[in-house]
N, C-alpha and C positions, 0 to 999 in steps of 0.2 A: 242897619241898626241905628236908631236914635240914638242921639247925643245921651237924652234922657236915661234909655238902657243900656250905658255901655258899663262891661265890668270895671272898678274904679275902685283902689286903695281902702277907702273906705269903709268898704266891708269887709267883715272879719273873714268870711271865707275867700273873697278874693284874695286878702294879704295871707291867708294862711295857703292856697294852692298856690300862690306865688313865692311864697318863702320871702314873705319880707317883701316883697316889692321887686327880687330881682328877677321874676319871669319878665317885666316890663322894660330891662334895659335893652338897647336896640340893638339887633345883629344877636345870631345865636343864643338865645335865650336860655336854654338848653345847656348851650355848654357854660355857661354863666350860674347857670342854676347845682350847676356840676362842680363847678371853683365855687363855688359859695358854702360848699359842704365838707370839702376837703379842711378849713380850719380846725370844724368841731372834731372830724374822724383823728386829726393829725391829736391833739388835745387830749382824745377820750383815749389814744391807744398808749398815749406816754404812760399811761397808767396801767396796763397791759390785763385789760380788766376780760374775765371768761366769756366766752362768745356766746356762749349759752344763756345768758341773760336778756343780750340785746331781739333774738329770734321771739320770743311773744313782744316783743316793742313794737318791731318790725311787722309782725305778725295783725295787731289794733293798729295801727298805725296804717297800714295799706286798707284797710276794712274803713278806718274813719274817713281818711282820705278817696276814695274808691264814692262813697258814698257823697261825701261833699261835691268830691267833684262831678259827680251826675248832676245833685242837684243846681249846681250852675250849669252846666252842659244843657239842659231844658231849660233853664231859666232865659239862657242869651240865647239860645236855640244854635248853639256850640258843638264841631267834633272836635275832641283833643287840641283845643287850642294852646296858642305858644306861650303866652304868660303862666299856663301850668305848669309849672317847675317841681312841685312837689315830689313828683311820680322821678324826676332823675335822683333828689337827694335820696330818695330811698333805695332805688337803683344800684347808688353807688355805694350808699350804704351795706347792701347788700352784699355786693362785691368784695369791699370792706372785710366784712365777716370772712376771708378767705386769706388774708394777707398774712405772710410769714415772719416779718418782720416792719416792728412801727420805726421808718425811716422816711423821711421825705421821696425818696428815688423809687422804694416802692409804691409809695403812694400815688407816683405821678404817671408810675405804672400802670397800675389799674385805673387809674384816670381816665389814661388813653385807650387800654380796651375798652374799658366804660365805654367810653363816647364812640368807640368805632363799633361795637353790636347796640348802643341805642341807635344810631346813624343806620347798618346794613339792615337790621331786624331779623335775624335768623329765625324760622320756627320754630318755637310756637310764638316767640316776639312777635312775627308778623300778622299771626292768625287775630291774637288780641289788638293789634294796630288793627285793623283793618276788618274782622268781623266781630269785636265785641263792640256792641255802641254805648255800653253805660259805661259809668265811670271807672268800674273796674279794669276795661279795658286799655282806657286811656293811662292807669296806675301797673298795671299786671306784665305789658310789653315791655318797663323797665327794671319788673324784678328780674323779669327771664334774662335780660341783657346783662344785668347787674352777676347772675347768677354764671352765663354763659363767661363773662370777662373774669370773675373767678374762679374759673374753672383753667382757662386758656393760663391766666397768672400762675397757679400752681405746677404745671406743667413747665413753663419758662422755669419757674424758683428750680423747680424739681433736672432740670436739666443744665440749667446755668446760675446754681445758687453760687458755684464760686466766685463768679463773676459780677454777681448782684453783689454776692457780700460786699466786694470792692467799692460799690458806690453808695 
């Protein structure tokens, strides 16, 4: 790729699949793009606001992103590149939507499943890594992870909520 074509801050959808810029910092991008998200989630649950609202957000929001990110995906002539960070905040977001309690410790809970089913890609995570080529797919593998880590999270809460309560 030429200097000329390469994705660059500058445009609005590179800064918007990048969240700001932070798909660009070096070393795991990913899980940077993952910490970059946990502020707003930490923020928006102090206010212990219905989950039910945020699923159509989530809902456009994978659709608009899904389709951006194609369109750079042909543009650079791109699969699932690392400065796309979008696809984790939603992810996690996602996962988000599962949490029992708005505490740091749970948060950093599902953080960590987060990152370890974006990291493994369990099925159907893998199916969209790896045969969906538009942009949906590169967005879709993080809701299933995002989905899969909430799922595992309720489980712990549900079997060692005494124990969480404590931290």
């Amino acid at each position: 790729m030429n200097e000329a074509n390469r994705p660059t801050l500058k445009r609005l959808d590179i800064l918007f699949l990048s969240f700001f810029g932070v798909g660009f910092l070096p070393k795991a991008p990913g899980t940077w793009g993952t910490l970059a998200t946990l502020p707003f989630l930490y923020a928006i649950g102090r206010f212990n606001p219905p989950y039910i609202f945020f699923i159509p957000f989530l809902i456009i929001m994978t659709l608009i992103s899904s389709f951006i990110a194609d369109s750079v995906q042909k543009k650079f002539d791109l699969h699932d590149p690392q400065f796309i960070v979008i696809d984790e905040v939603l992810g996690m977001t996602t996962a988000w939507l599962f949490i029992q309690t708005h505490n740091l410790s749970h948060l950093f809970i599902l953080f960590a499943l987060f990152r370890f089913f974006d990291i493994i890609k369990i099925w159907p995570a893998s199916y969209f890594d790896k045969k969906v080529h538009h942009g949906y797919g590169t967005i879709v593998d993080d809701i299933v992870s995002g989905v899969f880590a909430g799922l595992v999270y309720l489980v712990i809460n549900h079997f060692f909520s005494a124990h969480l309560a404590a931290l």
